[in-house]
N, CA and C atoms as an extended XYZ file, in Angstrom:
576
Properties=species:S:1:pos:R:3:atomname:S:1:resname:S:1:resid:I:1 pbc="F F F"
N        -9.142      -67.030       20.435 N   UNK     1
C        -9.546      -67.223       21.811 CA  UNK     1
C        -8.405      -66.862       22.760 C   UNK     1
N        -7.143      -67.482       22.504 N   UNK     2
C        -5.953      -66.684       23.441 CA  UNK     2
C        -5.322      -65.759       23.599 C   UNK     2
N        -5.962      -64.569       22.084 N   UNK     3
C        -6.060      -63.437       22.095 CA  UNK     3
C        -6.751      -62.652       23.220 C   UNK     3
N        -8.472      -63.230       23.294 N   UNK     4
C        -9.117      -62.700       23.751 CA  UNK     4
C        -8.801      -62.635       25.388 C   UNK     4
N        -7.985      -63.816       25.540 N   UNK     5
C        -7.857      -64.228       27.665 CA  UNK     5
C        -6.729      -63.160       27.365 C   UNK     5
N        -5.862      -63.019       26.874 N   UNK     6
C        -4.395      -62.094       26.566 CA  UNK     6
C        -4.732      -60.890       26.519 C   UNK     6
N        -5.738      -60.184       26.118 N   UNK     7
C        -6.543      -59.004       26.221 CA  UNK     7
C        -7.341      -58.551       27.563 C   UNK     7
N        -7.955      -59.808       27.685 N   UNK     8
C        -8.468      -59.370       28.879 CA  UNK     8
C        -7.451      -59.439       30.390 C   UNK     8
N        -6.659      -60.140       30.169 N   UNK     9
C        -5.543      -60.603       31.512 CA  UNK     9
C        -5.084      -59.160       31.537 C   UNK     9
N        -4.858      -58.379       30.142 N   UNK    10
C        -3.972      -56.995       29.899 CA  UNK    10
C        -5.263      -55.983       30.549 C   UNK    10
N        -6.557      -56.237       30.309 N   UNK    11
C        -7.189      -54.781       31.082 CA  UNK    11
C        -7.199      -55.041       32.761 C   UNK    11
N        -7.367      -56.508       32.839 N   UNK    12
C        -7.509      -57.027       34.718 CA  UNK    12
C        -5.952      -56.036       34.982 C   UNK    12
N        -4.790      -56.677       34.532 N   UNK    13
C        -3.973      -55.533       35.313 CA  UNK    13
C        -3.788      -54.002       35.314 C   UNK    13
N        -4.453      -53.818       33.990 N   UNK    14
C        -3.997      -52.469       33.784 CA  UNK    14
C        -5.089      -51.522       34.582 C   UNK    14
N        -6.190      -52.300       34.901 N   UNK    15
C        -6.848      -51.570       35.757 CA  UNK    15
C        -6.738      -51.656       36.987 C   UNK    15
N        -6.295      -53.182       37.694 N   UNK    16
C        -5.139      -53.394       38.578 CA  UNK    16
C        -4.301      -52.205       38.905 C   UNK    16
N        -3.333      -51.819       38.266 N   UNK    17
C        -2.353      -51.255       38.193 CA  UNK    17
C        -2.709      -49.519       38.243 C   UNK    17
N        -4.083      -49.084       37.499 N   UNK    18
C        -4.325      -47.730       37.349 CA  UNK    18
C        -4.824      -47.647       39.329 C   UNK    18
N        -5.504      -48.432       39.661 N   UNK    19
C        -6.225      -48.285       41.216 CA  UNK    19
C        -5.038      -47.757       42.120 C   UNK    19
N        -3.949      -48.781       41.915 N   UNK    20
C        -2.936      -48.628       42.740 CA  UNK    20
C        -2.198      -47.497       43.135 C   UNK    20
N        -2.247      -47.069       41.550 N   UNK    21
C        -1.692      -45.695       41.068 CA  UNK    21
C        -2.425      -44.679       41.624 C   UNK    21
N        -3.803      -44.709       41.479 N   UNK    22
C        -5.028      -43.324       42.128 CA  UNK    22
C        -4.342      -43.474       43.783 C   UNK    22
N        -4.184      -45.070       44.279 N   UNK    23
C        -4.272      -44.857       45.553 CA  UNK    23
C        -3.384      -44.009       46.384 C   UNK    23
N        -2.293      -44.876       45.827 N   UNK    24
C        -0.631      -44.113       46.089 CA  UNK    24
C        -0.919      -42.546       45.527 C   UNK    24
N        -1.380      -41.870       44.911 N   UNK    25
C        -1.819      -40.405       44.624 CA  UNK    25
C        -2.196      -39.824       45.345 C   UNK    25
N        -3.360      -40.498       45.860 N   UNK    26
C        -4.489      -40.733       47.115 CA  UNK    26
C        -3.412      -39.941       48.085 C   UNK    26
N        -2.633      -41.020       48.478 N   UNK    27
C        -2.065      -41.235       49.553 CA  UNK    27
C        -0.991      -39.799       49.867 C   UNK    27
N        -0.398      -39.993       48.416 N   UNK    28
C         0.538      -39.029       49.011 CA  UNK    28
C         0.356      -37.448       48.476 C   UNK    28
N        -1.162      -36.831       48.012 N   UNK    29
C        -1.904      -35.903       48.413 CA  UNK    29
C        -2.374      -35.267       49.799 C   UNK    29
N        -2.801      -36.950       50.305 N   UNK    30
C        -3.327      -36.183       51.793 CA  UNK    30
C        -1.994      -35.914       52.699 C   UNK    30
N        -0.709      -36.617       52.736 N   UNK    31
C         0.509      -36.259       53.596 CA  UNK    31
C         1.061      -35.292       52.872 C   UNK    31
N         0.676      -34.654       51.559 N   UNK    32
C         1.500      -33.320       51.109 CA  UNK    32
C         0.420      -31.964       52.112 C   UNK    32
N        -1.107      -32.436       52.114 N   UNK    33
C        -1.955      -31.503       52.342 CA  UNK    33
C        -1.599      -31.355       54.007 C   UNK    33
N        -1.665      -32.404       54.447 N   UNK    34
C        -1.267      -32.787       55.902 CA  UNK    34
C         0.085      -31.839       56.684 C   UNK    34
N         1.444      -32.174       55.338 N   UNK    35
C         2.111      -31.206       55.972 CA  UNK    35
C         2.221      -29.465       55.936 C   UNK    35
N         1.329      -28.978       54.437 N   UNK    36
C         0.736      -27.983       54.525 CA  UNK    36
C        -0.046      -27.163       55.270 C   UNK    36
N        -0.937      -28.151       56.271 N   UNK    37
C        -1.536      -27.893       57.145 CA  UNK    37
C        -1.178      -27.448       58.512 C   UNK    37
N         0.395      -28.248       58.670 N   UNK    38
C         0.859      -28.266       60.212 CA  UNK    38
C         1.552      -26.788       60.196 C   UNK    38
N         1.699      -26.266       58.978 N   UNK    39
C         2.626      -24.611       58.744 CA  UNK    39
C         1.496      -23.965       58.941 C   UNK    39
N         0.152      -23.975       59.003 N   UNK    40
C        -0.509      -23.288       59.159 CA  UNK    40
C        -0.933      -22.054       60.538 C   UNK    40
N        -1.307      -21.132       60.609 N   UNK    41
C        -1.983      -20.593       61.850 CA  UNK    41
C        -3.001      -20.855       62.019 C   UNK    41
N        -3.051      -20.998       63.331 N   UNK    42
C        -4.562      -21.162       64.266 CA  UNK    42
C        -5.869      -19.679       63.864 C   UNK    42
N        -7.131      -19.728       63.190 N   UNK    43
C        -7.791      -19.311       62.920 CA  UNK    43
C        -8.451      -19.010       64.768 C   UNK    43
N        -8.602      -17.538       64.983 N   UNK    44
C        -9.533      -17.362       65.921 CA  UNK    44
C       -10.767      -16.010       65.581 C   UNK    44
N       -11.780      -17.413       66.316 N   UNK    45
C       -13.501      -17.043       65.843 CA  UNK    45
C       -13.765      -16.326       67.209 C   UNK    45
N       -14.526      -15.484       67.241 N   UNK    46
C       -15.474      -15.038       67.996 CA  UNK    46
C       -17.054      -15.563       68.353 C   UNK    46
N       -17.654      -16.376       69.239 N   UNK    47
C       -18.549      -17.271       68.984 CA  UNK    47
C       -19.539      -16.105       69.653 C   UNK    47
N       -20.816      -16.571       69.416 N   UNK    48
C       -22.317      -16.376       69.556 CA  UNK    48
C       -22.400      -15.961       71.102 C   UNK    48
N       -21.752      -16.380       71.720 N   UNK    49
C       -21.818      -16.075       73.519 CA  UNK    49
C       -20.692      -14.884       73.973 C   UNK    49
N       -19.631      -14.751       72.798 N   UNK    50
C       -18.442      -13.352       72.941 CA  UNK    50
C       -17.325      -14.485       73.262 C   UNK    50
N       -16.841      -15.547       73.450 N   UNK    51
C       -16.065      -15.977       73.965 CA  UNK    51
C       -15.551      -16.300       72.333 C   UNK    51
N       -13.792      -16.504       72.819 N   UNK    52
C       -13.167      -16.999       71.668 CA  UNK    52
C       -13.064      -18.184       71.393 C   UNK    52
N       -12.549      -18.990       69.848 N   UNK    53
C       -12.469      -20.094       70.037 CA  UNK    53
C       -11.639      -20.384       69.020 C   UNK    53
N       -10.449      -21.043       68.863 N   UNK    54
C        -9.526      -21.399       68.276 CA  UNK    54
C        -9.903      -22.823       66.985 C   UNK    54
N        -9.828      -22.326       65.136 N   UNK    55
C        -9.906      -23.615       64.639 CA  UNK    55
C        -8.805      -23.359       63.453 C   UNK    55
N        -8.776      -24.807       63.398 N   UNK    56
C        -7.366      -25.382       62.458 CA  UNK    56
C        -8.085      -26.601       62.122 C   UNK    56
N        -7.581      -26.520       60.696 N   UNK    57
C        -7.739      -28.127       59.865 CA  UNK    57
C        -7.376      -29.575       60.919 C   UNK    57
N        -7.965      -30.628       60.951 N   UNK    58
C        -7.526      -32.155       60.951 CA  UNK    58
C        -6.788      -32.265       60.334 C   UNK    58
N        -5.985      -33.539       60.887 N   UNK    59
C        -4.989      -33.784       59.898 CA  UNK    59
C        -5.292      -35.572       59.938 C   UNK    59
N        -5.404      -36.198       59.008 N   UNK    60
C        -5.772      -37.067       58.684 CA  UNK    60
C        -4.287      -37.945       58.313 C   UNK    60
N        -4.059      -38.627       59.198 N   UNK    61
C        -2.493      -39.249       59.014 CA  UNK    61
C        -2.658      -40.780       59.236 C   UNK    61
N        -2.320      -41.497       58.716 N   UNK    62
C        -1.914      -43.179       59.350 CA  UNK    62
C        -0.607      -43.232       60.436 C   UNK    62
N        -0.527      -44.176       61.367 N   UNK    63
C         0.549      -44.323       62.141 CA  UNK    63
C         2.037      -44.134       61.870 C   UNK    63
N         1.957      -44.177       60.865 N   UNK    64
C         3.393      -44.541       60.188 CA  UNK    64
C         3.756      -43.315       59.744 C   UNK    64
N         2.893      -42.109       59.381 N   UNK    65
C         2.943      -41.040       58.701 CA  UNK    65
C         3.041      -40.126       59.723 C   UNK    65
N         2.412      -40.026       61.330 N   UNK    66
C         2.276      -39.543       62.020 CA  UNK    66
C         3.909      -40.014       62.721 C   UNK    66
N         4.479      -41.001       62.869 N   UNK    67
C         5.591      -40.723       63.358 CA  UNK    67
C         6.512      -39.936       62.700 C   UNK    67
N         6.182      -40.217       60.901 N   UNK    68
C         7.163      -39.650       60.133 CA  UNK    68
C         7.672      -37.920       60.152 C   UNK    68
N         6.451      -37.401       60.245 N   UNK    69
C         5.970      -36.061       60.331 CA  UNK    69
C         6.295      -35.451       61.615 C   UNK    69
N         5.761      -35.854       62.906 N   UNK    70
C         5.668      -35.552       63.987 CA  UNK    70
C         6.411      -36.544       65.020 C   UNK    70
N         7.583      -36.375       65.062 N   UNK    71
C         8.049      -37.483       65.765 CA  UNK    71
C         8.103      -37.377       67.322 C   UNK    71
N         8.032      -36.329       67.741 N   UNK    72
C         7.817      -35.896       68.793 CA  UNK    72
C         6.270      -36.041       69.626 C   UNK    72
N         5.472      -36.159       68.724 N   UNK    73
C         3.903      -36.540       69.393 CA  UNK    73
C         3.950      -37.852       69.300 C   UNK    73
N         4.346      -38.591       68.550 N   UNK    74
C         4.377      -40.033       68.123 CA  UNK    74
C         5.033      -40.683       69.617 C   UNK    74
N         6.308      -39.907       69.905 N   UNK    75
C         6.787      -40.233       71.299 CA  UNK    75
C         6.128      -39.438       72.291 C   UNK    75
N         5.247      -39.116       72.347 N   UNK    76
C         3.946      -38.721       73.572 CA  UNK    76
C         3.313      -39.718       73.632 C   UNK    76
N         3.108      -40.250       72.549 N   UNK    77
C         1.748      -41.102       72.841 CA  UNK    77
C         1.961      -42.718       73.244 C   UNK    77
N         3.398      -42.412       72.677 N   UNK    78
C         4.208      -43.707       73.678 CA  UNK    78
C         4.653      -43.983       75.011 C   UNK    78
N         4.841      -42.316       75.348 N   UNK    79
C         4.770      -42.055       76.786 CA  UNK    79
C         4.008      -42.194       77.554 C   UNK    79
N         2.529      -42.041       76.935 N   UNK    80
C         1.680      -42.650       77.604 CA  UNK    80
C         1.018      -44.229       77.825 C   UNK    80
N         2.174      -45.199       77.292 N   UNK    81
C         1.631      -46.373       76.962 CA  UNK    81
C         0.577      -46.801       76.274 C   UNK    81
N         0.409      -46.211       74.925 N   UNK    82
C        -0.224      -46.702       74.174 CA  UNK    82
C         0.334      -46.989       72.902 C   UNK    82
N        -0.313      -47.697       72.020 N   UNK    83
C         1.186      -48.254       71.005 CA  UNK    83
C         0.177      -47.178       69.724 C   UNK    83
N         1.370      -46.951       68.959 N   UNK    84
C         0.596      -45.963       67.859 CA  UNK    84
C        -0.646      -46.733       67.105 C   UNK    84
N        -0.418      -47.674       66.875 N   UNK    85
C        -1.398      -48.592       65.876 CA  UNK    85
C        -2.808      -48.631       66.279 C   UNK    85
N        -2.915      -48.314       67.984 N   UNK    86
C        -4.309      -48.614       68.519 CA  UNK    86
C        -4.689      -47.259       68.953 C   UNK    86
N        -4.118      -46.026       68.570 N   UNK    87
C        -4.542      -44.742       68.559 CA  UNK    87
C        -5.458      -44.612       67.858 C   UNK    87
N        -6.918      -43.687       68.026 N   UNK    88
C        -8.146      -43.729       67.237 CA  UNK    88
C        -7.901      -42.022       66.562 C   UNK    88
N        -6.943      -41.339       67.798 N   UNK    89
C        -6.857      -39.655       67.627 CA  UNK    89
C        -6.200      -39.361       68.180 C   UNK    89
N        -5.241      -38.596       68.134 N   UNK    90
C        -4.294      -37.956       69.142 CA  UNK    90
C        -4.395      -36.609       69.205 C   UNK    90
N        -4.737      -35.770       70.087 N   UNK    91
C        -5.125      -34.618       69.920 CA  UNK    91
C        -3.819      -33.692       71.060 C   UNK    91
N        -3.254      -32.373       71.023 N   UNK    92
C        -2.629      -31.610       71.445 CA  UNK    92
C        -2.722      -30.264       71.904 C   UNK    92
N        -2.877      -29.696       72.530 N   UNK    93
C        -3.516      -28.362       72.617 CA  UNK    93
C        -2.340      -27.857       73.895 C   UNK    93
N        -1.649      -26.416       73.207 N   UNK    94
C        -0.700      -25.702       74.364 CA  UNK    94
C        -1.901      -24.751       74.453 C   UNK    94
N        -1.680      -24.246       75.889 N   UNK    95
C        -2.554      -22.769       76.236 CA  UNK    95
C        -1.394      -21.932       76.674 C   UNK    95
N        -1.720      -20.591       76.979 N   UNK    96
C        -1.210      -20.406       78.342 CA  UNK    96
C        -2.178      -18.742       78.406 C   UNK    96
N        -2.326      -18.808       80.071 N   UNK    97
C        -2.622      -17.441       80.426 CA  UNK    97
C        -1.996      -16.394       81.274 C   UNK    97
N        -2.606      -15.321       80.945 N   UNK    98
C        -1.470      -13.947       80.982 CA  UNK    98
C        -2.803      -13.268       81.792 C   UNK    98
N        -2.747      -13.298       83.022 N   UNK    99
C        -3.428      -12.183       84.127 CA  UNK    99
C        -2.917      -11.156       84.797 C   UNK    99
N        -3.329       -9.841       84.398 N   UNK   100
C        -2.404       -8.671       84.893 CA  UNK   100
C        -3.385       -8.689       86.043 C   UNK   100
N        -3.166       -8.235       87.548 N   UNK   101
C        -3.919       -7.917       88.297 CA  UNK   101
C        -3.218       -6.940       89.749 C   UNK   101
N        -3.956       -6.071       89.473 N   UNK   102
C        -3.687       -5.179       90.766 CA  UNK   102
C        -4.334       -5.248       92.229 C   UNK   102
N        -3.266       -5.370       93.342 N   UNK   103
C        -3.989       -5.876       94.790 CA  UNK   103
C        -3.304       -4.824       95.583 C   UNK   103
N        -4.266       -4.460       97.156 N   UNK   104
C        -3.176       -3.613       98.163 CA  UNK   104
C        -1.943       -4.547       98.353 C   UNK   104
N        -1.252       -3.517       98.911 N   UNK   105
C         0.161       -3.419       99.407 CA  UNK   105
C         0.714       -3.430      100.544 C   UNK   105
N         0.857       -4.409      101.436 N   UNK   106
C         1.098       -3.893      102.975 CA  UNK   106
C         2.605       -3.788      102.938 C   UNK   106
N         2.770       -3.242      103.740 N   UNK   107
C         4.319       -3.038      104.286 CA  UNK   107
C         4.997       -4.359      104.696 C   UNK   107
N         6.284       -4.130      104.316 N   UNK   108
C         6.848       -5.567      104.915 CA  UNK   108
C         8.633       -5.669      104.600 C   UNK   108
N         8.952       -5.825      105.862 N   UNK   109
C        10.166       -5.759      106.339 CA  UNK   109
C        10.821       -7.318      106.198 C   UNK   109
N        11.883       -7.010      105.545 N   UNK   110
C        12.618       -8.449      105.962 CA  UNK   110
C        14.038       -8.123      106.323 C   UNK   110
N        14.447       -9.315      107.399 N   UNK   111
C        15.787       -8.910      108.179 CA  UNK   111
C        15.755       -7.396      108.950 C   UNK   111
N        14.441       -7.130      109.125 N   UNK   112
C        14.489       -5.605      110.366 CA  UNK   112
C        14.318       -4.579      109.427 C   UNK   112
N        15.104       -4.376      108.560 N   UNK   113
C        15.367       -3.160      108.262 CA  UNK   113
C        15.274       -3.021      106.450 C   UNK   113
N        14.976       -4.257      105.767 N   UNK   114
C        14.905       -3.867      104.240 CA  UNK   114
C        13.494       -3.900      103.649 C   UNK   114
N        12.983       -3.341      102.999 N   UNK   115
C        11.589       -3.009      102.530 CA  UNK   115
C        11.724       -3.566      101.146 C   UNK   115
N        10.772       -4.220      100.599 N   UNK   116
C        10.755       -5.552       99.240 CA  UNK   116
C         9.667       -4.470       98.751 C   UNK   116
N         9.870       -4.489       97.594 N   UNK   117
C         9.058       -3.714       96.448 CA  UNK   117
C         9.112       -4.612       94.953 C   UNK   117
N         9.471       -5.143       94.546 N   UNK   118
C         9.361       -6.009       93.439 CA  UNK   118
C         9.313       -7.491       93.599 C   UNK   118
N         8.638       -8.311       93.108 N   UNK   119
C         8.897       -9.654       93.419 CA  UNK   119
C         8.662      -10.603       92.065 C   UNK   119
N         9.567      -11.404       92.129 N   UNK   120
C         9.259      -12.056       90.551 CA  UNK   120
C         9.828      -14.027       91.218 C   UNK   120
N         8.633      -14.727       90.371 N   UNK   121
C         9.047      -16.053       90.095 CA  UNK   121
C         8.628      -16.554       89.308 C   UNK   121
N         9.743      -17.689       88.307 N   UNK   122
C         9.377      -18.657       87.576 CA  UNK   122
C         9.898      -19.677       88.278 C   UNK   122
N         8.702      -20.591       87.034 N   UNK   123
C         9.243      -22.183       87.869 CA  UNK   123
C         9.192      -23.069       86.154 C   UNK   123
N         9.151      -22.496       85.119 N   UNK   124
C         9.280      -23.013       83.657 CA  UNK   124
C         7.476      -23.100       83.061 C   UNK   124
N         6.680      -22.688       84.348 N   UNK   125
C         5.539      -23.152       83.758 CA  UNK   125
C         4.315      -21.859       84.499 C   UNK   125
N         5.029      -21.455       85.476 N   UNK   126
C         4.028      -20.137       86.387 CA  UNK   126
C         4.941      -19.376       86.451 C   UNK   126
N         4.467      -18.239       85.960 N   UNK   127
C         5.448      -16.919       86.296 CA  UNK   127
C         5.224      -15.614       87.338 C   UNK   127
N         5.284      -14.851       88.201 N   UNK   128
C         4.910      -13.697       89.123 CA  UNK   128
C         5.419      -12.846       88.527 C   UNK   128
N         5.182      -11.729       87.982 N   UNK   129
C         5.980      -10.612       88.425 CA  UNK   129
C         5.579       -9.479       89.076 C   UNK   129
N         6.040       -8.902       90.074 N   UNK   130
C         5.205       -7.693       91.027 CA  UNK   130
C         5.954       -6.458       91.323 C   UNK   130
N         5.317       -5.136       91.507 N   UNK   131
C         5.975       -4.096       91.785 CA  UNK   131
C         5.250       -3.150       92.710 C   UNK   131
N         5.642       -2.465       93.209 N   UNK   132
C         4.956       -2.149       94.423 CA  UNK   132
C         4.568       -0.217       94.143 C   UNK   132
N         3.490        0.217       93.424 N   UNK   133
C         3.390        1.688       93.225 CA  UNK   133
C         2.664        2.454       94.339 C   UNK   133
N         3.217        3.131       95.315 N   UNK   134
C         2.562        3.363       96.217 CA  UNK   134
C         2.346        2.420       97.040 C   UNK   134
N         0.462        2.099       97.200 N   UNK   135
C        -0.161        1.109       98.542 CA  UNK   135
C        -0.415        0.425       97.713 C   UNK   135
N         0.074       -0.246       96.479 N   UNK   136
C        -0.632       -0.669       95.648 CA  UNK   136
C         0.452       -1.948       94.877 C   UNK   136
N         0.517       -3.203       95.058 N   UNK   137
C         0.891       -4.087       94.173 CA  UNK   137
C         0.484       -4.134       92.519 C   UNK   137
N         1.386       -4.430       91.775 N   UNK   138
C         0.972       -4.538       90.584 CA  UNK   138
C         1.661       -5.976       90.041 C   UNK   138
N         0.752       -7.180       89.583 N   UNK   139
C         1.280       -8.152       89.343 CA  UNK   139
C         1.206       -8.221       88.142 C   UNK   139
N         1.892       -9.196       87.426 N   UNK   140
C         2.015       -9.671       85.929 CA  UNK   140
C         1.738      -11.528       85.915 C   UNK   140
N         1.110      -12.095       86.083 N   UNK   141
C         0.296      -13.640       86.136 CA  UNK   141
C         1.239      -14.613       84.863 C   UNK   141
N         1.473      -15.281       84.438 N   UNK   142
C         1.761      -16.396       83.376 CA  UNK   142
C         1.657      -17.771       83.858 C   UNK   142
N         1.045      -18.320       82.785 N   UNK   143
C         1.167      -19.748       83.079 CA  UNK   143
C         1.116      -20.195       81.403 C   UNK   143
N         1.672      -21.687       81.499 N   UNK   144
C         1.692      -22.100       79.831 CA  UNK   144
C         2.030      -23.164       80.366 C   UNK   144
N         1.569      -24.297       79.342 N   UNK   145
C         1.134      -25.382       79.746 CA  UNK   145
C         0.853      -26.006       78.494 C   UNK   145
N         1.418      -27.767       77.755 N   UNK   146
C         0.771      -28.184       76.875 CA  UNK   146
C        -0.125      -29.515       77.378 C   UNK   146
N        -1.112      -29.947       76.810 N   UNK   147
C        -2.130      -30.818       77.194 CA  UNK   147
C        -1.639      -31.996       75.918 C   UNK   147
N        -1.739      -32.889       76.125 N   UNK   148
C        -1.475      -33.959       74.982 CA  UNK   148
C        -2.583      -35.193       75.008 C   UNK   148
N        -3.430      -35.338       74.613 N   UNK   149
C        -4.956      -36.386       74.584 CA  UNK   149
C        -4.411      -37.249       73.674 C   UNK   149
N        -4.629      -38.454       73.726 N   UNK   150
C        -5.058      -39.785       72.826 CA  UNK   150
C        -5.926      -40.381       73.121 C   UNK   150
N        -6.687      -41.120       71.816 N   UNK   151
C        -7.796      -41.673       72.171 CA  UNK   151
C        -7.365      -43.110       71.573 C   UNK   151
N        -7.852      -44.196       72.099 N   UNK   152
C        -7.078      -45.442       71.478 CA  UNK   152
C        -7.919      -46.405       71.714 C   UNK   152
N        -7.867      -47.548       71.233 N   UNK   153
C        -8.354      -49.057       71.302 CA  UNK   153
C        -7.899      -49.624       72.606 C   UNK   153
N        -8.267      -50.153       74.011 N   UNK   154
C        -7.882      -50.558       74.834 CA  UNK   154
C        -8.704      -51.544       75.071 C   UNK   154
N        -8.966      -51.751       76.487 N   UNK   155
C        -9.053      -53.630       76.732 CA  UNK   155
C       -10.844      -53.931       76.119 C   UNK   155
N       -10.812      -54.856       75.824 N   UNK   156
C       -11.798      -55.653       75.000 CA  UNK   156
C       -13.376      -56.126       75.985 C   UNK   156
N       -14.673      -55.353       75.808 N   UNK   157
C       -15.153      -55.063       76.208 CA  UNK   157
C       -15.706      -56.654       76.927 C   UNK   157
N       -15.964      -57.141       76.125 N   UNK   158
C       -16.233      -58.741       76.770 CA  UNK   158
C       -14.718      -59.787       76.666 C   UNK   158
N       -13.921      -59.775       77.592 N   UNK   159
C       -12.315      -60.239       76.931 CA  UNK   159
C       -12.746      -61.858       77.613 C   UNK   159
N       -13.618      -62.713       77.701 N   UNK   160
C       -13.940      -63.904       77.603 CA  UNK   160
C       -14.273      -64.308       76.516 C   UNK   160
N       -14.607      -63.449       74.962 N   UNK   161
C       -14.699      -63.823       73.741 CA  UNK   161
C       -13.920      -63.230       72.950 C   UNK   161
N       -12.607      -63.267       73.533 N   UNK   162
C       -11.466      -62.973       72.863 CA  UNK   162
C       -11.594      -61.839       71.694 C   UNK   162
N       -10.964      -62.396       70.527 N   UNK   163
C       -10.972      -61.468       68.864 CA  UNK   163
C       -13.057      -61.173       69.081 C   UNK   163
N       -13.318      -61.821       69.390 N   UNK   164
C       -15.260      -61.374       69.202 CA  UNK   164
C       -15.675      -60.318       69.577 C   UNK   164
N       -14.951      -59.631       70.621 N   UNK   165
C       -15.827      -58.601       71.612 CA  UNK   165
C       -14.819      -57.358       70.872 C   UNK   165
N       -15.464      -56.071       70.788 N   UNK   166
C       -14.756      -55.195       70.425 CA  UNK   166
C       -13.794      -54.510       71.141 C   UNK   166
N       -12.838      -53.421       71.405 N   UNK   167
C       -12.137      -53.279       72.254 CA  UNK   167
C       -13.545      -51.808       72.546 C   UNK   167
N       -12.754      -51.533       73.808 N   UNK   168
C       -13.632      -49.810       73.875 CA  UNK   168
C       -12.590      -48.689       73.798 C   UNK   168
N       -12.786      -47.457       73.259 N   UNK   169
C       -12.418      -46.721       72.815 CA  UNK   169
C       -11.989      -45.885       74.404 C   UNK   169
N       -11.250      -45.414       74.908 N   UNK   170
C       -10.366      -45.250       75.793 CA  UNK   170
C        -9.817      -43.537       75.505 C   UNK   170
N        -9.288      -43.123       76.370 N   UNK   171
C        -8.715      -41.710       76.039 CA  UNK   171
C        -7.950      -41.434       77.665 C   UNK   171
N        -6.392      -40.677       76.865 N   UNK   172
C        -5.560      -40.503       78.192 CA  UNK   172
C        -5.319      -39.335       77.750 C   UNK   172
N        -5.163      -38.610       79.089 N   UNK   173
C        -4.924      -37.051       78.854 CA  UNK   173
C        -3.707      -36.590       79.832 C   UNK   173
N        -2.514      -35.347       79.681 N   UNK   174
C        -1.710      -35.090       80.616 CA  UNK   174
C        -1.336      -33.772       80.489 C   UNK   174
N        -1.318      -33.389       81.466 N   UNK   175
C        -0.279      -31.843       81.035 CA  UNK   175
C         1.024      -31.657       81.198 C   UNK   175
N         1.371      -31.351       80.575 N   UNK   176
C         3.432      -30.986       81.430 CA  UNK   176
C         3.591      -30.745       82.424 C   UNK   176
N         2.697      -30.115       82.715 N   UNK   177
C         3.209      -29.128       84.376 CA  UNK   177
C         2.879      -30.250       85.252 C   UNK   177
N         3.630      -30.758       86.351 N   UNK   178
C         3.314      -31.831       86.912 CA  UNK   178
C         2.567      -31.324       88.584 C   UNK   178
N         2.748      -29.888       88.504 N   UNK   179
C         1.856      -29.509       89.872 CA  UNK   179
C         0.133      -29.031       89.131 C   UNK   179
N        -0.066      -29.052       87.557 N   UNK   180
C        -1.464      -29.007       86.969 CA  UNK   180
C        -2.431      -30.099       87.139 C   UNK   180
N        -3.845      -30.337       87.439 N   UNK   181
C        -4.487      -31.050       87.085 CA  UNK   181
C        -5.129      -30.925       86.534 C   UNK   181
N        -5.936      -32.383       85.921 N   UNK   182
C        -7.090      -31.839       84.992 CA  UNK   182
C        -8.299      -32.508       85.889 C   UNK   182
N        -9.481      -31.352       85.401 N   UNK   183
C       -10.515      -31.757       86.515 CA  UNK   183
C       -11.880      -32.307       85.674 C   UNK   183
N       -11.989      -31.773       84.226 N   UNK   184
C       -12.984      -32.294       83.337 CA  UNK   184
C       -12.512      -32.395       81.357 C   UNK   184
N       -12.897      -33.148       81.127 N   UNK   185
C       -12.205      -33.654       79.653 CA  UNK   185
C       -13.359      -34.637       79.139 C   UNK   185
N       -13.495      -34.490       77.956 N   UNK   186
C       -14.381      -35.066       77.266 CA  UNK   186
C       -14.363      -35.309       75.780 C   UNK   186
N       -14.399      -36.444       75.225 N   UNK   187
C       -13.749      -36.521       74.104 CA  UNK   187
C       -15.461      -37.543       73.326 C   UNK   187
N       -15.964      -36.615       72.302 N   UNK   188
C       -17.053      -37.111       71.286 CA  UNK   188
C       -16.890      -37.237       69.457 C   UNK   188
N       -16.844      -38.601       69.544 N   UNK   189
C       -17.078      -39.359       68.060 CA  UNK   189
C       -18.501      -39.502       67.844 C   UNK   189
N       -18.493      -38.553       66.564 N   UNK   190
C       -19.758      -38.517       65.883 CA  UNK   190
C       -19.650      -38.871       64.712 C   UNK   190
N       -20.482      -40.440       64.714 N   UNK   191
C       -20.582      -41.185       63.131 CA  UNK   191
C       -21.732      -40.775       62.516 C   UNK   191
N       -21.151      -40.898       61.298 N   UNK   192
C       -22.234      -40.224       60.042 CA  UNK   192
C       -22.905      -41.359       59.507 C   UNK   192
């Protein structure tokens, strides 16, 4: 009989012990795949309407893994006052656009007597550049810009029943450029 509890105490852990093992496997599969993923390039599709559209894998990280990896988004999302633990998604997206465009040319004097034919400005985030062919301006457009989204657990939808009421799911968005705004953003969780 104290064979048999001694036998069985030996499969409770050893199967104990095998779970733990799959998990931790588990675990550190998806942060090997995870950082495989972040070396990756951005896949661009051509969609059904002609417009482009940029896709790349999820990356499926816990808080702790996401600072480890990315320590630099981890401190975005702190920047935005939210604590990593109550992040649901943190999402990132740089753009930037490049508009060549040609406009007339008027004449134009500065200090009386000097005639301006090229004109260029940056400011780290909009760029000009212009040249003057003939009656004819020729500009060079830039802008670049990163967007940084989190979506997180914030205040508690009924907070008169404390731990009872769920929190609601929340989302903050920003761009670098501090003369950019954002005018529409929309963020959809679809449960299966």
């Amino acid at each position: 009989m104290v064979l048999g509890i001694g036998l069985a105490m030996a499969l409770i852990l050893s199967f104990s012990l095998w779970r733990l093992w799959t998990a931790e496997k588990d675990n550190y599969q998806r942060v090997f795949k995870a950082g495989e993923a972040l070396s990756q390039e951005i896949t661009t599709l051509r969609l059904e309407n002609g417009q482009l559209a940029s896709e790349n894998q999820v990356l499926e990280l816990k808080s702790k893994e996401l600072a480890a990896l990315l320590p630099e988004l981890a401190a975005e999302v702190r920047g935005l006052n939210v604590r990593l633990g109550r992040a649901q998604s943190v999402s990132t997206t740089g753009f930037n656009v490049h508009t060549p465009a040609t406009v007339l040319l008027r004449d134009s004097v500065i200090y009386d007597t000097v005639q301006v034919r090229v004109f260029d400005y940056q400011d780290g985030f909009f760029a000009v550049r212009g040249k003057a062919i003939g009656n004819r301006q020729h500009l060079e457009l830039s802008y670049q810009d990163t967007l940084v989204q989190v979506v997180y657990r914030g205040e508690r939808e009924r907070p008169w029943l404390w731990i009872f009421s769920p929190r609601k799911l929340m989302q903050r968005v920003s761009l670098k450029n501090p003369n950019a705004h954002i005018h529409y953003n929309q963020q959809i969780e679809i449960i299966h």
